[in-house]
C-alpha positions as MATLAB code, in Angstrom:
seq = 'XXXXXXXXXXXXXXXXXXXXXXXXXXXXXXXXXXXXXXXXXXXXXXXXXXXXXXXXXXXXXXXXXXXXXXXXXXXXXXXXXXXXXXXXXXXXXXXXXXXXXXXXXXXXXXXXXXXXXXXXXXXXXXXXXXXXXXXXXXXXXXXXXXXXXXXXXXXXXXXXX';
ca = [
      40.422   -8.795  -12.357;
      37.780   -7.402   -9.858;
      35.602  -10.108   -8.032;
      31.633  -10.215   -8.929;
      29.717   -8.932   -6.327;
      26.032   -8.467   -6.783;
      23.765   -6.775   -4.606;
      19.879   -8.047   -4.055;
      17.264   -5.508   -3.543;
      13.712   -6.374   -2.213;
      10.490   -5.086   -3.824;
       8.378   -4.232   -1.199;
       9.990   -4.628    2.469;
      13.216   -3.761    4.283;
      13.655   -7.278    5.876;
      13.710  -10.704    4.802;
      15.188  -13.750    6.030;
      15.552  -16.591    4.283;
      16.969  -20.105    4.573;
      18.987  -21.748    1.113;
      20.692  -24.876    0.456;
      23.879  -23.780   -0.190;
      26.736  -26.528   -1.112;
      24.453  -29.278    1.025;
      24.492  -26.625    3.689;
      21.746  -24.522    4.840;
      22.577  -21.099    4.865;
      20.425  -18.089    6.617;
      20.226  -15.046    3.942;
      19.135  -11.951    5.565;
      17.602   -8.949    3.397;
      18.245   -5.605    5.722;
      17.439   -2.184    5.795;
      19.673    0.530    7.509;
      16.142    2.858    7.476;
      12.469    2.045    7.597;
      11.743    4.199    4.248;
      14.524    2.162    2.033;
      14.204   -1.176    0.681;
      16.053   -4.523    2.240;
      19.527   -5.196    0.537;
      21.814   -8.436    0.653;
      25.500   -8.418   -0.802;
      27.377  -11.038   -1.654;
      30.497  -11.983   -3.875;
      29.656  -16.350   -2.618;
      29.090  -17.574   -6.284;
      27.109  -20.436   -5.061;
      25.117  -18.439   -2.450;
      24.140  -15.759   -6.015;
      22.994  -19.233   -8.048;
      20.811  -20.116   -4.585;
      19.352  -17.114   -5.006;
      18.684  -16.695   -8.217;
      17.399  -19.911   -8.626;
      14.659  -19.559   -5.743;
      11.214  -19.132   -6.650;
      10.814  -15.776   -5.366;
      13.857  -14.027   -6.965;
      12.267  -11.571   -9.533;
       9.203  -11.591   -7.673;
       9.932  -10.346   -4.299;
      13.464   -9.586   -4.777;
      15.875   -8.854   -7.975;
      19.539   -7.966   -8.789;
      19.960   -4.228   -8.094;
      24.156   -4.102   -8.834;
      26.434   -6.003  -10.551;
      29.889   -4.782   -9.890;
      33.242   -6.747  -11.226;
      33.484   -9.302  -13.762;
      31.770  -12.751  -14.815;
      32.933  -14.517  -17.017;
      35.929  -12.169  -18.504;
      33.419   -9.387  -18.960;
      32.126   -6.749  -17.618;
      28.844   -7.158  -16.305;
      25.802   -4.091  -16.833;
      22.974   -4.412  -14.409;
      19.872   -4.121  -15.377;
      18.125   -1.005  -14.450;
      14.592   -1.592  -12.122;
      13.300    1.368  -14.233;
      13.520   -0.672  -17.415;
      11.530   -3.954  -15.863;
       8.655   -1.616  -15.705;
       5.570   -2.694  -17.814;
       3.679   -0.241  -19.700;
       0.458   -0.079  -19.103;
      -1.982   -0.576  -22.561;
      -3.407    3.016  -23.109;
      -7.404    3.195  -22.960;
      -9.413    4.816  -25.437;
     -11.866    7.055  -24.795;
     -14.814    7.234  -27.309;
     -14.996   11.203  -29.309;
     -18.118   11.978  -27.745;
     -17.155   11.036  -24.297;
     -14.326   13.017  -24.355;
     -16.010   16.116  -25.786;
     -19.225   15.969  -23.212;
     -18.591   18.224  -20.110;
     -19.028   16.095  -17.214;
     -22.529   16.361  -15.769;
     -23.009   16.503  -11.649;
     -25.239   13.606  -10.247;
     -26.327   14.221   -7.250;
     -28.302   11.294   -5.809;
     -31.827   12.348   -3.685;
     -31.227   11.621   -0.004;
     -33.647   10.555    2.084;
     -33.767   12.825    5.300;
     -34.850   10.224    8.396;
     -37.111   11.577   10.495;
     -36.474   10.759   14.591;
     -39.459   11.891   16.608;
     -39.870   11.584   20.084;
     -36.239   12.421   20.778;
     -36.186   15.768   23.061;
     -33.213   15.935   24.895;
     -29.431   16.279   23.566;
     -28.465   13.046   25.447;
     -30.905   11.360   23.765;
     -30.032   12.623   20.682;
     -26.154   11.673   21.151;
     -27.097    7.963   22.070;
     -29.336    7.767   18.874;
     -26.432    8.506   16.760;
     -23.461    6.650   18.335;
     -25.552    3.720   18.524;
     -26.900    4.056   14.566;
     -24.054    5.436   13.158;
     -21.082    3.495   12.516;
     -17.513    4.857   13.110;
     -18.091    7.790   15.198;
     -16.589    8.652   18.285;
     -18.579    9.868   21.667;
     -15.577   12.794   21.544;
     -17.487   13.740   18.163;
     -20.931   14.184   18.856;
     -19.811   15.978   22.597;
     -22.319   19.061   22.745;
     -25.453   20.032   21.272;
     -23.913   21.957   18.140;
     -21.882   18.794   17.683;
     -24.758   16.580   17.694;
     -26.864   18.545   15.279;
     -23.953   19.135   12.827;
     -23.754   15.341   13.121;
     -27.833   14.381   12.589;
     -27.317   16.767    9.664;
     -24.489   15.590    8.012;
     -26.052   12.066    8.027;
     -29.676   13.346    6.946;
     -31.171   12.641    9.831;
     -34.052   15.576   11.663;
     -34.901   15.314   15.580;
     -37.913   17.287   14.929;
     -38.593   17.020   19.019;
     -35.441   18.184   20.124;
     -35.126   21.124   22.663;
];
């Protein structure tokens, strides 16, 4: 007769440590990953260390039984595949005349800003990095930067040089 040993598998990390009471003891569990892509895995064949861990509030949640390999209880034991835990999603309907209408382009009006009194490129660059957010100095860096820029974000420099 083989001896159970059942491997953990976390959800969404490849390390987790956690501390169980274990026989009146506490006992240091650690969830680990051999590469940064797979998912944390703990092995064990301690029957009371499996019951800790099955009976802690996260198991199913942020971790669940991956393999099952011997025997419990004078029978073989058949993991549970992660594939079949998977929920289906409830399937939308789409109304008939939704679904037959071609989908019409909306294109909202935007407003072009108007900057006079602006007639260098300098001053053009500082207008934009400081009314702009999230661009970089890098991207508005010449003159056929900055106006690509102004024009992207609707705005005219009707002054500018």
């Amino acid at each position: 007769m083989e001896e159970l040993t059942k491997t953990y598998t976390l959800r969404n990390c490849t390390f987790l440590c956690l501390c169980l009471e274990v026989d009146d003891k506490k006992t240091w569990i650690e969830f680990k990953s051999l590469r940064s892509y797979l998912k944390g895995t703990f092995t064990t064949s301690d029957p009371a260390i499996m019951e800790a861990l099955e009976n802690h509030k996260e198991f199913d949640k942020e971790f669940y039984i991956s393999k099952v390999r011997g025997e419990e209880g004078g029978k073989e034991v058949v993991p549970e595949k992660e594939e079949e835990k998977v929920k289906e999603t409830p399937k939308v309907e789409i109304p008939e005349e939704t679904a037959t209408e071609p989908k019409k382009e909306v294109k909202a009006a935007k407003e072009v800003k108007t900057v006079p009194g602006i007639t260098k490129v300098i001053q053009a660059r500082e207008y934009l990095l400081d009314n702009i957010k999230g661009i970089s100095a890098n991207s508005v860096s010449n003159k056929e930067k900055v106006l690509k820029m102004a024009a992207n974000n609707n705005i005219v420099f009707p002054d500018l040089i």
